[in-house]
KEVO-991786 format. One record per residue: residue in three letters; x negated, y, z negated of N, C-alpha, C, CB in turn. Coordinates in steps of 0.05 Angstrom, whole numbers, padded with zeros to 5 digits, always signed. Each point is the difference from the previous one (the first is absolute). Glycine has a CB too. Example, Ala and Ser with C-alpha at 12.3 -4.5 7.8 and 13.67 -1.06 7.14 Angstrom:
# KEVO-991786
ALA-00264-00114-00156+00018+00024+00000-00018+00024+00000+00038-00023-00025;SER-00031+00044+00039-00016+00024-00001+00015+00022-00014-00024-00013+00043;
This chain:
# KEVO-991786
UNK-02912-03013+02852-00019+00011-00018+00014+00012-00025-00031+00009+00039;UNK+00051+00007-00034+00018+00014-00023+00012-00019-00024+00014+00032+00038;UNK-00009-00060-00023+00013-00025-00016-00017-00002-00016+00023-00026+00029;UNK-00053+00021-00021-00025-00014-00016+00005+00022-00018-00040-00027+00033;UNK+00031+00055-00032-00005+00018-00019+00026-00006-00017-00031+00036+00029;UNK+00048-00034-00030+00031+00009-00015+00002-00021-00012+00026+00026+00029;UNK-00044-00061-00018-00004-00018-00012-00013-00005-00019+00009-00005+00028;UNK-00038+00021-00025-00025-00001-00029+00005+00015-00012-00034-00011+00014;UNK+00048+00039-00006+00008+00029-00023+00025-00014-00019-00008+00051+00041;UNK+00029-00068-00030+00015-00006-00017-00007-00020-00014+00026+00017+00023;UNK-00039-00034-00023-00016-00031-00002-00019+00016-00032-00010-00029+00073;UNK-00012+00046-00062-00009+00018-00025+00012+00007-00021-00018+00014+00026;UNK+00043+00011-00009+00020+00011-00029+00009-00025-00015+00024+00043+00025;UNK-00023-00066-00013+00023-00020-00019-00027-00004-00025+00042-00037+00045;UNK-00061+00025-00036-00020-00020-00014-00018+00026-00020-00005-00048+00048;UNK+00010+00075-00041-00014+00024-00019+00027-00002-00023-00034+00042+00043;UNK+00059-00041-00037+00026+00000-00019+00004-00018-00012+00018+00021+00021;UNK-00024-00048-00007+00005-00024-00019-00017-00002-00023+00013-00024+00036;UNK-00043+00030-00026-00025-00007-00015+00003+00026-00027-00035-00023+00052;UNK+00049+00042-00050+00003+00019-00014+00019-00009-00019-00013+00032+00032;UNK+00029-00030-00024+00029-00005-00013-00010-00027-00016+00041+00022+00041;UNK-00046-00036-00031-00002-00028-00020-00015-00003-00016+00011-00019+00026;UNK-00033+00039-00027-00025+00004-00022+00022+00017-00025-00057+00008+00040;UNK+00070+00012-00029+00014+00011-00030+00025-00006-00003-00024+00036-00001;UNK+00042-00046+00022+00031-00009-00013+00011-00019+00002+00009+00031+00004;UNK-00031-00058+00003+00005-00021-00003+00007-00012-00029-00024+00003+00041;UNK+00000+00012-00055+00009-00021-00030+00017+00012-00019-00043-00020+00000;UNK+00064+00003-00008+00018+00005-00016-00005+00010-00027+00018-00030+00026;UNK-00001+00040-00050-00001+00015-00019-00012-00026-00019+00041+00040+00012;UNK-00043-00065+00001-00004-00025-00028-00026-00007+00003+00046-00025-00003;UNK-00066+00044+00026-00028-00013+00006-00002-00004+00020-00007-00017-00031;UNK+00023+00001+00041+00009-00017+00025+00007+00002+00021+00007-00013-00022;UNK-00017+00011+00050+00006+00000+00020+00033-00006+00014-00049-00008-00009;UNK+00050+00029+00012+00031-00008+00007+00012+00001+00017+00004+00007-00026;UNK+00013-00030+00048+00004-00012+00020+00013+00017+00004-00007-00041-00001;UNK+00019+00053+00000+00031+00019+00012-00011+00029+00010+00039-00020-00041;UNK-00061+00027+00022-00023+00021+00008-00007-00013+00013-00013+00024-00028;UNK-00003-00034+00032-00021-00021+00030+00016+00006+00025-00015-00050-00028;UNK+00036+00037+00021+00020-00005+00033+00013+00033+00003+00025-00064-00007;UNK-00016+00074-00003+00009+00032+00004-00025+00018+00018+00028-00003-00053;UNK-00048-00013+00035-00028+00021+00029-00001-00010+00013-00032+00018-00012;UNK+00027-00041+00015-00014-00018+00025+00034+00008+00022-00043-00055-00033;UNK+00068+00064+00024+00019+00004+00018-00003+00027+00006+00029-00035-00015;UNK-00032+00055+00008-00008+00018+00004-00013+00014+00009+00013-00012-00015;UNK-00035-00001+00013-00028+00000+00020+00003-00006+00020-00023-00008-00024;UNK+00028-00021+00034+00002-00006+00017+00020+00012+00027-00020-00030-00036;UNK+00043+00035+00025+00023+00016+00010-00008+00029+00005+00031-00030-00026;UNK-00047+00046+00014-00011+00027+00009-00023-00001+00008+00021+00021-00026;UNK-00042-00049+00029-00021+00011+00021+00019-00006+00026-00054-00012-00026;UNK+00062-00009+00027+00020-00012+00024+00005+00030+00010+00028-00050-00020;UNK-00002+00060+00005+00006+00035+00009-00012+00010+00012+00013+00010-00028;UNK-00039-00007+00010-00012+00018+00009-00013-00003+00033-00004+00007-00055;UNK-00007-00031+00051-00010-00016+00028+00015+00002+00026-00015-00034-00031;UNK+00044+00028+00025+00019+00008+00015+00007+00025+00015+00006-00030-00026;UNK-00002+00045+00003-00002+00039+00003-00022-00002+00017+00015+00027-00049;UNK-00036-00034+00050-00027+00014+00008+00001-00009+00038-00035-00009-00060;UNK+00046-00019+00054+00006-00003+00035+00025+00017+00007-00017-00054+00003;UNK+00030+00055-00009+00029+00013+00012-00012+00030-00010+00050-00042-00008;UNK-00071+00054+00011-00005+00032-00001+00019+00007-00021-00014+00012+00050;UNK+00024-00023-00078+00003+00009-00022+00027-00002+00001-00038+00026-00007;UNK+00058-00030+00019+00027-00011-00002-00004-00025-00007+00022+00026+00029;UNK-00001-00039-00053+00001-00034+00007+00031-00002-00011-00060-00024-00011;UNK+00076+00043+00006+00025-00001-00002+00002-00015-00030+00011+00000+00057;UNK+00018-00008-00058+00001-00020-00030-00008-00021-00004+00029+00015-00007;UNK-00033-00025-00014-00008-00028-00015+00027-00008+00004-00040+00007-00038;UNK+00030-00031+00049+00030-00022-00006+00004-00009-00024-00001-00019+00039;UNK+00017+00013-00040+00027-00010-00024-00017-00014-00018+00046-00011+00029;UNK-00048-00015-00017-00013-00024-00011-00030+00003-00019+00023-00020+00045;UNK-00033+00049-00036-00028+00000-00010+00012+00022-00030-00041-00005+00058;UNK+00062+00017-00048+00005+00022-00021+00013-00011-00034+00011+00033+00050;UNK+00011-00054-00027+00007-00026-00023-00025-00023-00013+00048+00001+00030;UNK-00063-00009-00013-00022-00005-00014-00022+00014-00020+00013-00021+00035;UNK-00012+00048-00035-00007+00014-00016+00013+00001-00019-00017+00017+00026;UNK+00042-00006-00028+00025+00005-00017+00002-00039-00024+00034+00047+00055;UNK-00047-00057-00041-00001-00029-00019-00023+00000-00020+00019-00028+00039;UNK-00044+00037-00016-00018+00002-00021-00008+00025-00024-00012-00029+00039;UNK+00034+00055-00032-00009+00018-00017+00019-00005-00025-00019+00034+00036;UNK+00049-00053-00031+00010+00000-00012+00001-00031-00017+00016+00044+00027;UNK-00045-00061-00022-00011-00026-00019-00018+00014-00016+00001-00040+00031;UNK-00017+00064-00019-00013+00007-00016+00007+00017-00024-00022-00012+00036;UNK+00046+00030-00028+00018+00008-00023+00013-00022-00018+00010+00038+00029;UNK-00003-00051-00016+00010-00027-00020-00011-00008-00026+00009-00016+00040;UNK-00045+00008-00018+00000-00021-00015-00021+00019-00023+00009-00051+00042;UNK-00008+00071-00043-00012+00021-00019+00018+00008-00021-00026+00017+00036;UNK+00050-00020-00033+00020+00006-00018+00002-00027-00022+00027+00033+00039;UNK-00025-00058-00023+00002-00020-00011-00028-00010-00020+00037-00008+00041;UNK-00060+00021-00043-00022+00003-00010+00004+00013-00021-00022-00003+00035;UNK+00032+00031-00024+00006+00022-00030+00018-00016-00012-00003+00051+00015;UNK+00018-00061-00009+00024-00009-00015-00004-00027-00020+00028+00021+00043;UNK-00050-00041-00032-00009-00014-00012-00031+00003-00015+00035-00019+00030;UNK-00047+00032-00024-00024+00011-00019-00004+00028+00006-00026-00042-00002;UNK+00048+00059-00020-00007+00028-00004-00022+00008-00010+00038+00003-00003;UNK-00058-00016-00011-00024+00013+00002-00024-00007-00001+00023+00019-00012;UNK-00019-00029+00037-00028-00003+00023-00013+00026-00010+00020-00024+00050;UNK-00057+00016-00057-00020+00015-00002-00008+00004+00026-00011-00014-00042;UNK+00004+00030+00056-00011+00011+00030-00022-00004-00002+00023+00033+00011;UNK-00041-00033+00017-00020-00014+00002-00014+00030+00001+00012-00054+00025;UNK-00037+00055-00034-00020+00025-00003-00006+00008+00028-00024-00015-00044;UNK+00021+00046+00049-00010-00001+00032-00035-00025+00001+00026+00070+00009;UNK-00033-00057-00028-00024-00013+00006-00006-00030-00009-00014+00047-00001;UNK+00030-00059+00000+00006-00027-00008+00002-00024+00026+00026+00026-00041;UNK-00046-00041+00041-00001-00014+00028+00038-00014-00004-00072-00016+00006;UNK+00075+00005+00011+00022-00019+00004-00004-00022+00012+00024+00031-00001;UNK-00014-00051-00003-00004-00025+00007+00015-00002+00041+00003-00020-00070;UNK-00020+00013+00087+00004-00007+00018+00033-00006+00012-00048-00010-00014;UNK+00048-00005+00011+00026-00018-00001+00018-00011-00019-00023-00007+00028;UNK+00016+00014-00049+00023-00013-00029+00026+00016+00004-00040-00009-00043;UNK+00064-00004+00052+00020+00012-00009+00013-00006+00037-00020+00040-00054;UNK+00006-00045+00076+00009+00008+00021+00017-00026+00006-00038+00035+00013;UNK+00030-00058-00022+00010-00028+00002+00004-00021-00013-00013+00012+00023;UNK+00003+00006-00055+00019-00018-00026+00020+00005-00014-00032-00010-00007;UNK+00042-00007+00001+00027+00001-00024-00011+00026-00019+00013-00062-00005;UNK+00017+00076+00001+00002+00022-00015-00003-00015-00032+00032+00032+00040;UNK-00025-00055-00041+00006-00009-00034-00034-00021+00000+00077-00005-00005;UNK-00079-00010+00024-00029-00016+00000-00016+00011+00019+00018-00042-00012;UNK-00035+00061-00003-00027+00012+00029-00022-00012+00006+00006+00039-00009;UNK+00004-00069+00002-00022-00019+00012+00012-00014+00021-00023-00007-00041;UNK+00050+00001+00045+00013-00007+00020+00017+00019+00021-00004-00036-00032;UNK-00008+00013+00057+00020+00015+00025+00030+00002-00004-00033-00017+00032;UNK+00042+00047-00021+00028+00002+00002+00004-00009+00038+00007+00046-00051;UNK+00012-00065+00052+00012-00011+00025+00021+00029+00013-00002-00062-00024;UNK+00014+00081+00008+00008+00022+00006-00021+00021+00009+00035-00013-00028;UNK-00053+00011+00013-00018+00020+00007-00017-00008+00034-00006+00010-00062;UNK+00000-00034+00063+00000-00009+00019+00010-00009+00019-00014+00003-00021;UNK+00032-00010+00025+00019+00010+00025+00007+00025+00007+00016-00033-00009;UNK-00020+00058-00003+00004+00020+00002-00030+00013+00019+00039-00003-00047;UNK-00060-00002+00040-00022+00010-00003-00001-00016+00042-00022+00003-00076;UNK+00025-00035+00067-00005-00004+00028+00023+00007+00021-00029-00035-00019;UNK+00058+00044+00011+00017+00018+00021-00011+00027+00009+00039-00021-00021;UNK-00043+00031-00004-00019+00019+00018-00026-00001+00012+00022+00018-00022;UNK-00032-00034+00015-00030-00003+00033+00014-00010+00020-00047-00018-00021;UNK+00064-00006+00018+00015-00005+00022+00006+00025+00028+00019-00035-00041;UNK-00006+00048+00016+00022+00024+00015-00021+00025+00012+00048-00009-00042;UNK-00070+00013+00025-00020+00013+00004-00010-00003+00027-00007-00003-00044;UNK+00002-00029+00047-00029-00005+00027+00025+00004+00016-00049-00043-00010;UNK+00070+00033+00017+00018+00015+00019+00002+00015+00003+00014-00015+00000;UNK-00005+00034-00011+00005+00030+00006-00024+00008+00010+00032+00010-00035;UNK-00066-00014+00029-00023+00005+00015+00000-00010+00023-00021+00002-00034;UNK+00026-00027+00035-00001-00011+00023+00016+00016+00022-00007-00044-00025;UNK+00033+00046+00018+00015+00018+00017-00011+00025+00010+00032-00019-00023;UNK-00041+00031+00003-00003+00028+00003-00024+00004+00015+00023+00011-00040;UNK-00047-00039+00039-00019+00012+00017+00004-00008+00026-00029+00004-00034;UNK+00047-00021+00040+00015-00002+00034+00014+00016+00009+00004-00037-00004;UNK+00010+00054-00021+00012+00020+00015-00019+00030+00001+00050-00025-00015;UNK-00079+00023+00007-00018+00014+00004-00018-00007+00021+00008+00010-00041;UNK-00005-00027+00048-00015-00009+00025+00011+00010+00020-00012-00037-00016;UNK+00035+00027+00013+00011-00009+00033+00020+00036-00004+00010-00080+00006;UNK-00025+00106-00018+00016+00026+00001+00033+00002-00001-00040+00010+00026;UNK+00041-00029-00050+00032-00001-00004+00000+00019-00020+00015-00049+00012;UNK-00017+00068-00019+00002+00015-00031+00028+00003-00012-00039+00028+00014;UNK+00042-00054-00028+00018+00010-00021-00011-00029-00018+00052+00034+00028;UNK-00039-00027-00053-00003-00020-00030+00011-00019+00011+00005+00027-00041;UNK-00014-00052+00035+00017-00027+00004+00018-00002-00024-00038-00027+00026;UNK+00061+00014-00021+00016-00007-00015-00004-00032-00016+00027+00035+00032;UNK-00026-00036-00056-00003-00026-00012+00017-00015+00001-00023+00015-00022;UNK+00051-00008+00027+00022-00020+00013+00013-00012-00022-00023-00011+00042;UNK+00047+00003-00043+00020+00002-00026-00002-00024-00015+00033+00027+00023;UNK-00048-00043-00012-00002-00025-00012-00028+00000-00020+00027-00022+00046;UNK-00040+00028-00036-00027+00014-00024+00006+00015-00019-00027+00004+00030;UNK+00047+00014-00021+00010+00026-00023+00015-00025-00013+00011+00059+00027;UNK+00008-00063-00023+00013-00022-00027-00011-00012-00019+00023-00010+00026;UNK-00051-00010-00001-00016-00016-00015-00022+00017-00025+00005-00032+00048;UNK-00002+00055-00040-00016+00013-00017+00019+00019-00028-00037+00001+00050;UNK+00055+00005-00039+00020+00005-00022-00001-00032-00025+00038+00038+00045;UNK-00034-00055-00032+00005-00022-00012-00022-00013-00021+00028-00003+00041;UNK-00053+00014-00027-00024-00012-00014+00002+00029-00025-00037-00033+00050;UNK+00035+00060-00046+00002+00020-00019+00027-00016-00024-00018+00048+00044;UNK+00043-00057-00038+00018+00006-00015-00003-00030-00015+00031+00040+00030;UNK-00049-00061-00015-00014-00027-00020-00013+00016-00015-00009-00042+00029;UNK-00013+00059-00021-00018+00021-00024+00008+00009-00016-00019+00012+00021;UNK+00035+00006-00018+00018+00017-00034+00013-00016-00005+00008+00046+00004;UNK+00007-00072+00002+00015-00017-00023-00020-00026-00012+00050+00011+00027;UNK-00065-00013-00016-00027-00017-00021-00013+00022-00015-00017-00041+00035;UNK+00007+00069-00027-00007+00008-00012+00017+00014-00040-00026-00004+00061;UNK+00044+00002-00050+00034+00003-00020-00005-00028-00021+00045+00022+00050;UNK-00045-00039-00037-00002-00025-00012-00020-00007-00012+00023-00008+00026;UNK-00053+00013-00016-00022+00000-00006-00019+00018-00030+00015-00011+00055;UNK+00012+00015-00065-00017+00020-00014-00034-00009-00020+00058+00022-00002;UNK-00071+00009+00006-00019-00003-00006-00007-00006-00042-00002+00030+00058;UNK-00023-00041-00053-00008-00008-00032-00001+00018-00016-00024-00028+00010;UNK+00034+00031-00029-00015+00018-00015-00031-00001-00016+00049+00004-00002;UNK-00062+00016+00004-00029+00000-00005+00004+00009-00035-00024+00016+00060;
């Protein structure tokens, strides 16, 4: 019974944080939805309802986060530093989007920085390593919520690479990619 609860309380916190977080810091300074924001919550979220879910079966101990999830973080906070620098650095002055200014859905999450009518193949491979890496780590975590294993699953070193790899295709197309001038 404690699993189920520690399962929907954490399952909640993720999908109240994601749904939050992605309404205000998903979109980038250019209008645009921006992938590196996207994947930073959806890791984040997911990784602290997990926590939390976890904590809640083990009566509030769950000890440390492994490596792999901390280095997987440490990739995505530091694409999203990246690839924000490489923005300023190539259009210093981006107009900001109004608070009260709708934003477009999806523009920006899966096209070319220089053609925003076409798909970026970086942006996409990136986008699908992480669902990949995502439905695993769920998958894991809710077997090891089932079956009262409480701790974080590990995503395992071969995902972490693959996902380093798809981030470091990202900031060098995006380097390469530079955007139009308006």
């Amino acid at each position: 019974m404690l699993a189920i609860v520690g399962g929907v309380v954490g399952f909640c916190f993720a999908i109240v944080f994601i749904a939050i977080t992605l309404w205000y810091f998903a979109w980038g300074a250019d209008k645009n939805i921006s992938l590196t924001n996207v994947q930073i919550i959806l890791w984040t979220g997911v990784i602290a309802g997990t926590y939390v879910a976890m904590a809640i079966l083990n009566k509030g101990f769950l000890g440390d986060i492994n490596s792999n999830l901390l280095e997987l973080m440490g990739i995505s906070a530091g694409s999203t530093v990246t690839a924000t620098a490489i923005r300023t650095v190539q259009q210093p002055k981006i107009i900001k989007r109004k608070a009260d200014e709708p934003a477009p859905r999806t523009k920006g999450l899966l096209t070319s920085e220089k053609e925003p009518d076409e798909l970026s193949i970086a942006k996409f491979q990136m986008l699908l390593w992480t669902i990949v890496t995502l439905l695993i780590f769920a998958i894991v975590a809710a077997n090891n919520l089932a079956n009262n294993k409480p701790e974080l699953p590990d995503i395992g070193s071969g995902l972490l690479v693959l996902m380093g790899i798809s981030h470091s295709a990202y900031l060098g197309n995006k380097v390469a990619d530079k955007p139009k001038q308006s």
